[in-house]
C-alpha positions as CSV (number, residue, x, y, z in Angstrom):
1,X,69.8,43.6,-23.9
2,X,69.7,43.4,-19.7
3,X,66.0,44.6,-20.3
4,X,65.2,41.8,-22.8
5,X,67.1,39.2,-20.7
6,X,65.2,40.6,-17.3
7,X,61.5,39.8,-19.5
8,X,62.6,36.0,-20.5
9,X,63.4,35.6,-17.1
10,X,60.3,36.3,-16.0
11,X,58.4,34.7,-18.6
12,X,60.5,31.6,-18.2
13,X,59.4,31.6,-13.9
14,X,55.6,32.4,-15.1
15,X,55.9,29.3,-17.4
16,X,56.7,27.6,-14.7
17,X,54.6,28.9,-12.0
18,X,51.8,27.8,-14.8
19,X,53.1,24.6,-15.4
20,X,52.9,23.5,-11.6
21,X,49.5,25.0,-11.0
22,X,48.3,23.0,-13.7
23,X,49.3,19.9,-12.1
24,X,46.9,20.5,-9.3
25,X,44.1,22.2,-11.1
26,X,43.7,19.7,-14.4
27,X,42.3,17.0,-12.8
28,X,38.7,17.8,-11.4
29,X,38.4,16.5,-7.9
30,X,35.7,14.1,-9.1
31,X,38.3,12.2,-11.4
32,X,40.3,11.1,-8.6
33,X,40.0,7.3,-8.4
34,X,39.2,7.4,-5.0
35,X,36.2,9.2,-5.5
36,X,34.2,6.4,-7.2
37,X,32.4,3.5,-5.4
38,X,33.2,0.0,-6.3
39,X,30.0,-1.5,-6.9
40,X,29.7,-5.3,-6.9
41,X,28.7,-7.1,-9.9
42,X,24.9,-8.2,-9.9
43,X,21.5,-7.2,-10.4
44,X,20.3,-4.0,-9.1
45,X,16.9,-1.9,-8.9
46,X,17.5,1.2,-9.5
47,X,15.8,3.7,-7.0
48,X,15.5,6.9,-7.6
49,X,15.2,9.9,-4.8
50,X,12.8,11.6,-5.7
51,X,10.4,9.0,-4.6
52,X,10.7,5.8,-1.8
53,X,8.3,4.1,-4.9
54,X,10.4,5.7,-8.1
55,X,12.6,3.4,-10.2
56,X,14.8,3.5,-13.2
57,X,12.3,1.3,-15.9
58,X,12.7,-0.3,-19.3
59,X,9.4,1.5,-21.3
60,X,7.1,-1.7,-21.7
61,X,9.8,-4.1,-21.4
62,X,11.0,-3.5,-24.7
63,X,14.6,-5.1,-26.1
64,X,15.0,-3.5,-29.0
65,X,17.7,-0.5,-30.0
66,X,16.0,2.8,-28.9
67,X,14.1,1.5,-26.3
68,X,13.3,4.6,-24.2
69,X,14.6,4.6,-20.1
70,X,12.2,6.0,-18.1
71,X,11.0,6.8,-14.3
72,X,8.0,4.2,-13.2
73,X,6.6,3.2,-10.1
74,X,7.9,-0.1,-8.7
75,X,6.2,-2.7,-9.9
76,X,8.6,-5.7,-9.0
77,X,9.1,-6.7,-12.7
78,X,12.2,-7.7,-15.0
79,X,12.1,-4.5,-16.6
80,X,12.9,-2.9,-13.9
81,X,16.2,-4.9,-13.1
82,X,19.6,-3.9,-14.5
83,X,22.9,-5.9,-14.1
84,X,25.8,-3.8,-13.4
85,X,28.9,-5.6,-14.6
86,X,32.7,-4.2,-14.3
87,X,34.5,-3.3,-17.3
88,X,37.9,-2.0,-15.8
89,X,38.5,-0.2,-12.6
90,X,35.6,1.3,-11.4
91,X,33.9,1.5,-14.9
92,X,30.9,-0.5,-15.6
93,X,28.2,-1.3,-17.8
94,X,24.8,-1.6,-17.4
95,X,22.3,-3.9,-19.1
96,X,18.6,-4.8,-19.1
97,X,18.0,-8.1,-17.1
98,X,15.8,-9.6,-19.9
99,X,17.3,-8.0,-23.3
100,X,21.1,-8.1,-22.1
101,X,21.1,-4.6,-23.9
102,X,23.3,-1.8,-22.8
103,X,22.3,1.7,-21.1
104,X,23.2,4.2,-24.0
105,X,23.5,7.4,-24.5
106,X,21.3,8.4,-27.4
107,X,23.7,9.2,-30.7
108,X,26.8,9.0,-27.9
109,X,26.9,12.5,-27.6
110,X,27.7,14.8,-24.9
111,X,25.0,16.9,-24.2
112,X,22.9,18.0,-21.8
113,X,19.4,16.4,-22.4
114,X,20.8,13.8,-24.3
115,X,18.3,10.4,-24.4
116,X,19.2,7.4,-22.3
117,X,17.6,4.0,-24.2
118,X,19.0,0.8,-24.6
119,X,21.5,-0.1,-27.4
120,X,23.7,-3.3,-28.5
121,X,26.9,-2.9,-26.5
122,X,29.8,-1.6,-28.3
123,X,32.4,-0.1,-26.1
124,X,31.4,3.7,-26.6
125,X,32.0,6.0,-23.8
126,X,27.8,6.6,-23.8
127,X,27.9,3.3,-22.8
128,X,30.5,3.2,-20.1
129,X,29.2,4.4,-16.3
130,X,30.6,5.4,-13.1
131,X,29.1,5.7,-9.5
132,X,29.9,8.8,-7.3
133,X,29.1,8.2,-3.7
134,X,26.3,11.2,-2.2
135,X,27.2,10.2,1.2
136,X,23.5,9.1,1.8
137,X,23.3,5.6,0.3
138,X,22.9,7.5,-2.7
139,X,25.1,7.4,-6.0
140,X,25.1,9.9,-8.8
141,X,25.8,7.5,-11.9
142,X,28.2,9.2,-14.1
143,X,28.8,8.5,-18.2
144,X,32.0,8.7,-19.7
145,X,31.2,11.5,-21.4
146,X,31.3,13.7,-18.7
147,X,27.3,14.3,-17.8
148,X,24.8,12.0,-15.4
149,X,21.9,10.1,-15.4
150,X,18.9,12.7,-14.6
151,X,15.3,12.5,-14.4
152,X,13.9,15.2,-16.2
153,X,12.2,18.1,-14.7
154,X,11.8,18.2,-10.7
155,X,9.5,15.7,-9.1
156,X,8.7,12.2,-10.3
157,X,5.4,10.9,-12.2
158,X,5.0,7.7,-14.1
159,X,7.1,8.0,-17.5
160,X,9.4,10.7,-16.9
161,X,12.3,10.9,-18.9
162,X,15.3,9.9,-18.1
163,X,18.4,11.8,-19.4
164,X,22.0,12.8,-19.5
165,X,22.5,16.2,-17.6
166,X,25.2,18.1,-16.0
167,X,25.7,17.3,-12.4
168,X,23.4,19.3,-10.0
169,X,21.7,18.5,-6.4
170,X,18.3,17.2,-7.0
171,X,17.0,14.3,-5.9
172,X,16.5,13.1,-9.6
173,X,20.2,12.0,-9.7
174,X,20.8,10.5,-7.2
175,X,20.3,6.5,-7.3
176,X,19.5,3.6,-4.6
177,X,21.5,0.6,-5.5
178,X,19.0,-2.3,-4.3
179,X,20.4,-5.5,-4.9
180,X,17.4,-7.7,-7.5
181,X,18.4,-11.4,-5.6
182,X,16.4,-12.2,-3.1
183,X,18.7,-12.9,-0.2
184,X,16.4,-15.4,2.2
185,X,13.4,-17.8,0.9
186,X,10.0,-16.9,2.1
187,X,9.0,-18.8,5.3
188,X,9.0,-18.3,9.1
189,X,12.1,-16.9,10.6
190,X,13.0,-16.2,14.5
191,X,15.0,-13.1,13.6
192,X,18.0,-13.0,16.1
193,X,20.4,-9.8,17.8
194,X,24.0,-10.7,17.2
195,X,24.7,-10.2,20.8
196,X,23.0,-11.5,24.3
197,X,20.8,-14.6,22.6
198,X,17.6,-12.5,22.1
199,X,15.4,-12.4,19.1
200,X,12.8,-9.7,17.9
201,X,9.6,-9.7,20.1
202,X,6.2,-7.9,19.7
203,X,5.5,-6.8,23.4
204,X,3.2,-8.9,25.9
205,X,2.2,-10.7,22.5
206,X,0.2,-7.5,21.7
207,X,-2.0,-7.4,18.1
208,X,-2.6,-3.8,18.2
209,X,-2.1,-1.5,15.9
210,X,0.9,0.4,16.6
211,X,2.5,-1.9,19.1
212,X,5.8,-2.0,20.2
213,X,8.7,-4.1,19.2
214,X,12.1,-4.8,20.9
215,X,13.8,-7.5,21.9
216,X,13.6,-10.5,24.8
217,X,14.8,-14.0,25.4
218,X,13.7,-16.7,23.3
219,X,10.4,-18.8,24.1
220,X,9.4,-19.7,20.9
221,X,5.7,-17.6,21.0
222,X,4.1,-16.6,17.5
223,X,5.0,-12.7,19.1
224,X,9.1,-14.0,18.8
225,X,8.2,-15.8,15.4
226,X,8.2,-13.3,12.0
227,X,7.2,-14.0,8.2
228,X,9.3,-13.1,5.7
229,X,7.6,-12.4,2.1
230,X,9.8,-10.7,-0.7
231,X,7.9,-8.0,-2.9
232,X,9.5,-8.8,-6.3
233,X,11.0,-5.1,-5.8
234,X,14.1,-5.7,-3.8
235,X,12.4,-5.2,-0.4
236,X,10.3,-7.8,1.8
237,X,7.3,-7.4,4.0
238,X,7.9,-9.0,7.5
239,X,4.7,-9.8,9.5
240,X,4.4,-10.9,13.0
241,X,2.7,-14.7,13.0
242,X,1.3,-14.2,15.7
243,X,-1.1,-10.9,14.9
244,X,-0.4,-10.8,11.2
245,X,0.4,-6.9,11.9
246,X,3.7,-5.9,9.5
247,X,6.6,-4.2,10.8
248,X,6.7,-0.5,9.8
249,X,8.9,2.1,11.3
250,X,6.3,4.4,13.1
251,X,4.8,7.9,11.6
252,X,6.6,7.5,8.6
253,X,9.6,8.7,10.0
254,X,13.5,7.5,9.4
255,X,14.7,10.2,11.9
256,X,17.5,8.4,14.3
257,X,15.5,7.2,17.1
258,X,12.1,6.3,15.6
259,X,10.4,3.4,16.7
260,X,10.0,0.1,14.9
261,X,6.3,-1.1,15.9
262,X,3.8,-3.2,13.9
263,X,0.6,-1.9,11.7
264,X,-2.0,-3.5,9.9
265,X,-0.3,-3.6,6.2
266,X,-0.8,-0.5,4.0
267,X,1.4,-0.8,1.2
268,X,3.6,2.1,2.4
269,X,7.6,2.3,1.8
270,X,8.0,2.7,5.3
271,X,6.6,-0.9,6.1
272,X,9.1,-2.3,3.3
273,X,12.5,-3.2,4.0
274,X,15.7,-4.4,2.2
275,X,17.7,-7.6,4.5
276,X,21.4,-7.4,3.3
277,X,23.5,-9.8,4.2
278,X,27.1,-8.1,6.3
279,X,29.7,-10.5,7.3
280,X,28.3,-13.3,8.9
281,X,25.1,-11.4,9.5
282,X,22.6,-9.4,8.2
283,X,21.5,-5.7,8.1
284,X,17.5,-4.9,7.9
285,X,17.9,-1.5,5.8
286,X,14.6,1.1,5.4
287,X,13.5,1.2,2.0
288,X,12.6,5.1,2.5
289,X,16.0,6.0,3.6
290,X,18.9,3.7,3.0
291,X,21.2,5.0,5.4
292,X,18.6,3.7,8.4
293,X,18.7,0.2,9.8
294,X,17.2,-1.9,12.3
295,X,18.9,-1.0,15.5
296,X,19.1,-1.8,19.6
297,X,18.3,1.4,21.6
298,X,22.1,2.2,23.6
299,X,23.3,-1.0,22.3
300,X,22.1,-3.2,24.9
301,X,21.4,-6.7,24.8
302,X,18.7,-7.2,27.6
303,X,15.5,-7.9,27.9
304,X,13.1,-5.3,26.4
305,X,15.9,-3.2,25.1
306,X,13.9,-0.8,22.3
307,X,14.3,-1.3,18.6
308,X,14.2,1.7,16.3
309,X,15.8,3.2,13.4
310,X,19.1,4.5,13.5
311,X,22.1,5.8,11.2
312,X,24.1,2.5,10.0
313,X,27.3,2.9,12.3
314,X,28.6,-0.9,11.6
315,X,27.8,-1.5,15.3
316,X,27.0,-5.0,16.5
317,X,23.6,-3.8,17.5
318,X,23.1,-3.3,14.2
319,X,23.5,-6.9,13.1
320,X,20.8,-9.5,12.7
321,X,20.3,-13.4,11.8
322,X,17.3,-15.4,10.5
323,X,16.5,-19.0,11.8
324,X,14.1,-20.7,9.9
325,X,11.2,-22.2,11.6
326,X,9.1,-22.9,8.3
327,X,8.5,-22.1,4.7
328,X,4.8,-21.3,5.9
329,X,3.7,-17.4,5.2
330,X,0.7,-17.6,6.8
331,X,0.4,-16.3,10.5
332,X,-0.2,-19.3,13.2
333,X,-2.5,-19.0,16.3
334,X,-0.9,-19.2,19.6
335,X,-2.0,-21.6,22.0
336,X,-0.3,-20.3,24.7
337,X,-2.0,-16.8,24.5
338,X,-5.7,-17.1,23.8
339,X,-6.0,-13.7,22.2
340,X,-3.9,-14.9,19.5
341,X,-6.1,-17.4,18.5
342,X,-8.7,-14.8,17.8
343,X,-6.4,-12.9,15.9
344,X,-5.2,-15.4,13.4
345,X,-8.1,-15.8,11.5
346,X,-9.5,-13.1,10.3
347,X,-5.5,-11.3,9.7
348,X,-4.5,-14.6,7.5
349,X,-6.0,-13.2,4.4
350,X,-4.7,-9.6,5.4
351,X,-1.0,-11.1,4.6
352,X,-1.4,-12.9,1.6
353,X,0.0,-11.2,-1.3
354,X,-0.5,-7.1,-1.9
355,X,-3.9,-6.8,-3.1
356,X,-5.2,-4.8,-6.2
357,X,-7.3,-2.2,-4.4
358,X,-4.3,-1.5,-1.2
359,X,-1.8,-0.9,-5.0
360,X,-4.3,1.5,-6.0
361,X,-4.9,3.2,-2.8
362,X,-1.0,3.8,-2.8
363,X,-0.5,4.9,-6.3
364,X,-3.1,7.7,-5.7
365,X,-1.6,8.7,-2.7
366,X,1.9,8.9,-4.7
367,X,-0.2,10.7,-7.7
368,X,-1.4,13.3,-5.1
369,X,2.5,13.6,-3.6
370,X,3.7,14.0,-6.7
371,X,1.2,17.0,-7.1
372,X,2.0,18.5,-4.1
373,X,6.2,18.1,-4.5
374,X,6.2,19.1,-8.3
375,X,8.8,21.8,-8.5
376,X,8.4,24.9,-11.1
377,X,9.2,28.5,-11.7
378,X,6.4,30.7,-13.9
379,X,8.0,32.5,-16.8
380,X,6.2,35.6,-16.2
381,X,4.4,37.2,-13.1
382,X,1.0,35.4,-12.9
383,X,-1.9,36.9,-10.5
384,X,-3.1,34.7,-8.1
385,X,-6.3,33.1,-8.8
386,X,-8.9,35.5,-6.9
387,X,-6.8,39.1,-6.9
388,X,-7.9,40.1,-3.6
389,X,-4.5,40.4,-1.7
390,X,-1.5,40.9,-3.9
391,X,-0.6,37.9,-3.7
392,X,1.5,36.4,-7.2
393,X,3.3,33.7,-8.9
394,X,6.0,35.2,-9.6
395,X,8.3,35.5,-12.4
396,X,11.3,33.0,-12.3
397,X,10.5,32.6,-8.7
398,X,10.6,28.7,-8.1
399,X,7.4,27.0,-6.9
400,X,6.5,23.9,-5.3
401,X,3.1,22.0,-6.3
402,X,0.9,22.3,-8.8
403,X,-0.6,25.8,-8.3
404,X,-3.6,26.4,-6.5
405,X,-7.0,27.8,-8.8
406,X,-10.3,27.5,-9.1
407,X,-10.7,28.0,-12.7
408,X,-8.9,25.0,-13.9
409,X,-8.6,20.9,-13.1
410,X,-5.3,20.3,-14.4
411,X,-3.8,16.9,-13.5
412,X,-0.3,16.5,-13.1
413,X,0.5,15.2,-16.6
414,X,-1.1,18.4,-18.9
415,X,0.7,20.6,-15.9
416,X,3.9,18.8,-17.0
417,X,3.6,19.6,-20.6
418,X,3.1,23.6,-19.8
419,X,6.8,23.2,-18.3
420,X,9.7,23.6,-20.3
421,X,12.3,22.3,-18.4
422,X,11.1,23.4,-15.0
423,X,9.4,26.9,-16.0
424,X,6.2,26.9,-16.9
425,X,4.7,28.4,-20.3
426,X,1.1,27.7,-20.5
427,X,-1.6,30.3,-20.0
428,X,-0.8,33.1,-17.8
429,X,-4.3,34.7,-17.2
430,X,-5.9,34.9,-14.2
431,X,-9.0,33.2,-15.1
432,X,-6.9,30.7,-17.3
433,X,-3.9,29.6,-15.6
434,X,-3.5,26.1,-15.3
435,X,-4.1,24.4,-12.1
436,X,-6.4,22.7,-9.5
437,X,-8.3,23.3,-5.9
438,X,-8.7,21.3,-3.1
439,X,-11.6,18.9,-4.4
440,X,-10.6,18.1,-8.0
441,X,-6.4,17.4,-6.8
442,X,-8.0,14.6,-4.3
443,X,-10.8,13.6,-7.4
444,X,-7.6,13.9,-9.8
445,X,-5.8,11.5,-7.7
446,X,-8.7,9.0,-7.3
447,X,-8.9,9.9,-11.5
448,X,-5.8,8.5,-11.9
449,X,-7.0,4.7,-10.5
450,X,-10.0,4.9,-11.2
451,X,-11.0,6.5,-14.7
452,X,-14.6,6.5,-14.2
453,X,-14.3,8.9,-11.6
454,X,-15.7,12.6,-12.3
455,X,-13.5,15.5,-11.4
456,X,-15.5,17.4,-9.0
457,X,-15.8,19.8,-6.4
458,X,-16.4,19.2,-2.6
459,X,-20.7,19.8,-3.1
460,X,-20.0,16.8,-5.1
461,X,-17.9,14.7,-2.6
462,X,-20.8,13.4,-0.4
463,X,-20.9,9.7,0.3
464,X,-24.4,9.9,-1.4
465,X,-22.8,10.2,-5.0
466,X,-21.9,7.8,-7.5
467,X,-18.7,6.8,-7.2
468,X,-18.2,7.4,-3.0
469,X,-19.1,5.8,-0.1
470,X,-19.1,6.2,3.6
471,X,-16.1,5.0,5.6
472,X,-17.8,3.3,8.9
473,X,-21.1,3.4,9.9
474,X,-22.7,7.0,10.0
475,X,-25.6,8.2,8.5
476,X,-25.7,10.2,5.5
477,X,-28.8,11.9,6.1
478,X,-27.9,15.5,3.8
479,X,-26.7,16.0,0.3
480,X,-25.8,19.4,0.7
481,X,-24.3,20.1,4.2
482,X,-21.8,18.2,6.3
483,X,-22.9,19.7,9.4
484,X,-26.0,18.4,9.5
485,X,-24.1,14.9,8.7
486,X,-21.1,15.2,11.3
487,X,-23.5,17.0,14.5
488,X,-27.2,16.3,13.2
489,X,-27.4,12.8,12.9
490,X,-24.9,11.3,14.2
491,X,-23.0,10.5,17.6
492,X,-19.1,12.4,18.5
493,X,-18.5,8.8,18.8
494,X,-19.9,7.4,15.7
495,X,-17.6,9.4,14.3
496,X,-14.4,8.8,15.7
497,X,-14.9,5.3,15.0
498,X,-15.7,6.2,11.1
499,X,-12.1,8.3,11.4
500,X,-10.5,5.6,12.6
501,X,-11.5,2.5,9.4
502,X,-9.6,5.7,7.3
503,X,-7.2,4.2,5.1
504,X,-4.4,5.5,2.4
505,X,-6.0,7.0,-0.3
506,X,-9.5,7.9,1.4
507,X,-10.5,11.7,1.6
508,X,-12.0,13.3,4.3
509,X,-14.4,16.5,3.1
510,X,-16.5,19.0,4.6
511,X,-19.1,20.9,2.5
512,X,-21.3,23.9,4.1
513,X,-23.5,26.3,1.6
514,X,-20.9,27.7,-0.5
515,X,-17.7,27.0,1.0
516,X,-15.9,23.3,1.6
517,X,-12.4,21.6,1.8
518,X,-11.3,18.0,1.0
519,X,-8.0,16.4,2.2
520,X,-6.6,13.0,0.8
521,X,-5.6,10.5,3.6
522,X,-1.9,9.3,4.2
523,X,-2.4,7.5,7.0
524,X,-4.1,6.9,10.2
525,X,-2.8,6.5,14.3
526,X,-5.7,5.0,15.9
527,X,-3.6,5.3,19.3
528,X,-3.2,8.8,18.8
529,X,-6.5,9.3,17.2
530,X,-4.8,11.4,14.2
531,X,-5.0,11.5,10.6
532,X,-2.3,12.5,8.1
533,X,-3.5,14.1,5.5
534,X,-1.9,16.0,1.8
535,X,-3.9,18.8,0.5
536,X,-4.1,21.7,-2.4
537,X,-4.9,24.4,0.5
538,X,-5.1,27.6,-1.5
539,X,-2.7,29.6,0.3
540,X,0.7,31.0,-0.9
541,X,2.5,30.5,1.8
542,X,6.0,31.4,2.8
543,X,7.5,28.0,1.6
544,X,6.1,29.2,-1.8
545,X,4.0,26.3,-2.0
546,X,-0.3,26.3,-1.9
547,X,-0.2,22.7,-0.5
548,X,0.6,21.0,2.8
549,X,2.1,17.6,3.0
550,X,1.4,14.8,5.4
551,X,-0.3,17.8,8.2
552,X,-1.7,15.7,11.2
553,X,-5.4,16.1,12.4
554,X,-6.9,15.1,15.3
555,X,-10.2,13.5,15.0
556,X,-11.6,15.9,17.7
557,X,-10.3,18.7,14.7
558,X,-12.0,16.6,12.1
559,X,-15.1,16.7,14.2
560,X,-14.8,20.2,14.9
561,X,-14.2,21.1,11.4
562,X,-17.3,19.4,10.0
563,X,-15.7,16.5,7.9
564,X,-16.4,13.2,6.7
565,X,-14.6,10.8,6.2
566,X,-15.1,9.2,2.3
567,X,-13.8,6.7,-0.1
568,X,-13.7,5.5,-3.4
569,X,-17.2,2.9,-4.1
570,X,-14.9,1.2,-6.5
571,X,-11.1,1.0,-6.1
572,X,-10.3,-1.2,-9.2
């Protein structure tokens, strides 16, 4: 009996023991209502990681049940926006802007890979959200039935799906809450620092490329006075009146420290930027990292104190405000500074609104990123496309890029297909794995603006072909050799200058006898004399990755290196 008695003792303790551990460990750390963001009720674009130009979209605006959620390119139109309304606590719904219908979990079931379309609203957990803070002006968005919105697959192309998945760390679930409303009208603005009386100031009136900004005391110059134009996308384009030159944060960086400057416009993310209004002021947030605002270099207030990007601390130097001069958005000469006057004309058409061909120019730059970022494992040991040196793809291993061969031209879209999930399952021979080289990823790229254009290789990339042309003014004189083009005929100088009219989306190319290289264009410092190139660059590297992304070049290396510099005859 003392034995039996001695066991329920100690069965009765374990209950216990059980009972209390279960208090702490039932309630996943997540759950805790302090965990979720309140977000405030409006209309939102949502951005996703995986790309500064990737957004949640509404597949051809449609408002009917079943309408498919995809990943599109920013385009700035309704189908894009979603209002985010509060149901109770920190759950919320979310609806298309034009067809008031509900994001929905497809069949409101929980699993992994379940659809995301748009439904009537009916209360169902699949149509109840929640937004988990990522600590980087990111939120993971969270269903009620216990999985998140996902992208499917790693990387981002136009129409990728978007899903329910279990919570994981890419890029493809984390969301940029960008606020649809356009916070201040068009016009011309004198943007203010909250402290010291100073405002925003291009430096000795400059209309340079690349020239810097900071701040100085008012005296109501077009270098102090700043055009505000909203994008339709969330973000604005701000352009110095007196130049015309937007304000981009330089190199393409968002690192803490980098400089804000002006550029002629490009159409890149890093010359976009959100204005949110704090308090009584206003933050001027980066669209490429959302944690990185317009800031005062040591938080001073005097006269050509440095502005540049920096973490968002809440700190006064961090605070702006707008005073409107006009509602005009076209930049005004200066009659105070002659060089202005010069300026105005020929950079007034420059800022009027983003034109077809500088859209196009970006979207093939984003095609060939999205190449080179693509993210798969093989699922089975493939060769490497010339089995000279060892070198493999190899089984479960994971990748990044569309692989590198010279068999195939395989655009991003039929690589896609090969993948299930992230591991790819097309052909696994040497001679038939798919795939692209150097030439036809910058030709696949142009491709995908420009269907008339021929997937090629680099003898075919001379500015005597079809559908390229030179960029500046040097001589094509050979069809076969761009030696004899770059040191025959022409001038070191002649082309440095051609180097220098490079824009986003160009290629430079080089193409002796048997052997050649082409390079897509990012962008261009005409200061530095550097280009920034991405490029399919045959070579396994370390990384585990046959491509290099945004790798700087000096023009004297360009020279060196025999290439010229090309672009599309027709961007349309």
């Amino acid at each position: 009996m003392r034995k039996n008695r001695n066991i329920a003792s100690f069965m009765s303790l374990l209950l216990i023991l059980m009972t209390i551990l279960t208090m702490f460990t039932a309630v996943p750390m997540e759950a805790a209502a302090a965990t979720y963001a309140k977000i405030a009720e409006g209309s939102y674009v949502f951005y996703s990681k995986e790309s500064a130009y990737c957004v949640m979209d509404i597949k051809g605006n449609g408002s009917a049940n079943g309408t498919n959620i995809q990943a599109w390119r920013t385009s700035g139109g309704s189908n894009q926006i979603f209002n985010v309304t509060r149901l109770s606590g920190t759950w919320y719904k979310i609806t298309g802007k034009t067809s008031g219908k509900a994001l929905t979990v497809a069949g409101n079931t929980k699993k992994k890979g379940a659809n995301i379309q748009l439904g009537s609203y009916t209360g169902a957990k699949g149509q109840q959200w929640r937004f988990v803070s990522t600590g980087d002006g990111y939120f993971r968005v969270k269903n009620r039935l216990g999985y998140y919105l996902d992208i499917k697959g790693a990387g981002y192309s136009n129409g990728a799906n978007v899903q329910l998945w279990s919570k994981n760390s890419s890029k493809g679930q984390r969301w940029n809450l960008v606020p649809a409303s356009q916070p201040l009208a068009n016009g011309t603005y004198y943007i203010n620092a909250a402290g010291g009386g100073k405002v925003l100031d291009v430096y000795a009136h400059s209309v340079d490329n690349g020239a810097n900004v900071w701040i100085y005391s008012k005296n109501t110059t077009t270098a102090q006075k700043f055009i505000l134009e909203y994008l339709n996308n969330g973000y604005y384009r701000i352009t110095n009146s007196g130049s015309g030159k937007v304000l981009e944060a330089a190199n393409n960086k968002t690192k803490n420290g980098t400089n804000i400057q002006q550029n002629k416009w490009a159409a890149s993310m890093n010359q976009e930027w959100r204005i949110s209004k704090r308090g009584s002021g206003y933050q001027i947030i980066s669209a490429v990292n959302p944690t990185k605002v317009f800031d005062i270099e040591g938080g001073s207030f005097t006269n050509r104190s440095n502005v540049q990007l920096y973490k968002n601390n809440g700190a006064a130097e961090e605070y702006w405000s707008f005073t409107k001069i006009s509602s005009s958005v076209t930049p005004a000469a200066d009659s105070t500074y002659s060089e202005n006057k010069s300026d105005s004309a020929s950079t007034a058409s420059s800022t009027s609104s983003v034109s077809k061909e500088t859209a196009n120019r970006s979207s093939a730059v984003d095609y060939m990123r999205a190449m080179a970022t693509l993210r798969w494992k093989p699922a089975y040991t493939i060769t490497y496309w010339n089995n000279t040196d060892g070198r493999k793809w190899v089984k479960g291993v994971t990748y990044t890029g569309v692989p590198y061969t010279q068999y195939n031209k395989t655009s991003l879209e039929t690589f896609k297909s090969a993948l299930s999930g992230s591991t790819y399952k097309g052909p696994s021979a040497r001679n038939n794995y798919l795939g692209n080289d150097c030439s036809s990823a910058v030709t696949l790229a142009w491709k995908h603006v420009n269907n008339a254009v021929t997937v090629t290789y680099t003898g075919n990339m001379f500015p005597t072909s079809a559908n390229l042309k030179a960029v500046g003014s040097y001589k094509a004189s050979s069809k076969t050799n761009t030696s004899s083009i770059v040191k025959g005929g022409n001038s070191k100088a002649t082309m440095f200058a051609a180097y220098a009219k490079l824009k986003p989306g160009d290629a430079v190319v080089y193409h002796i006898g048997y052997l050649g290289h082409a390079r897509l264009v990012t962008s261009v410092n005409t200061q530095k004399k550097t280009v920034t190139c991405i490029e399919q660059s045959g070579l396994v590297t370390a990384n585990k990755t046959s491509w290099q992304i945004d790798k700087v070049y000096t023009f004297e290396q360009l020279y060196q290196g025999n290439y010229v510099p090309v672009t599309l005859a027709n961007w349309k």
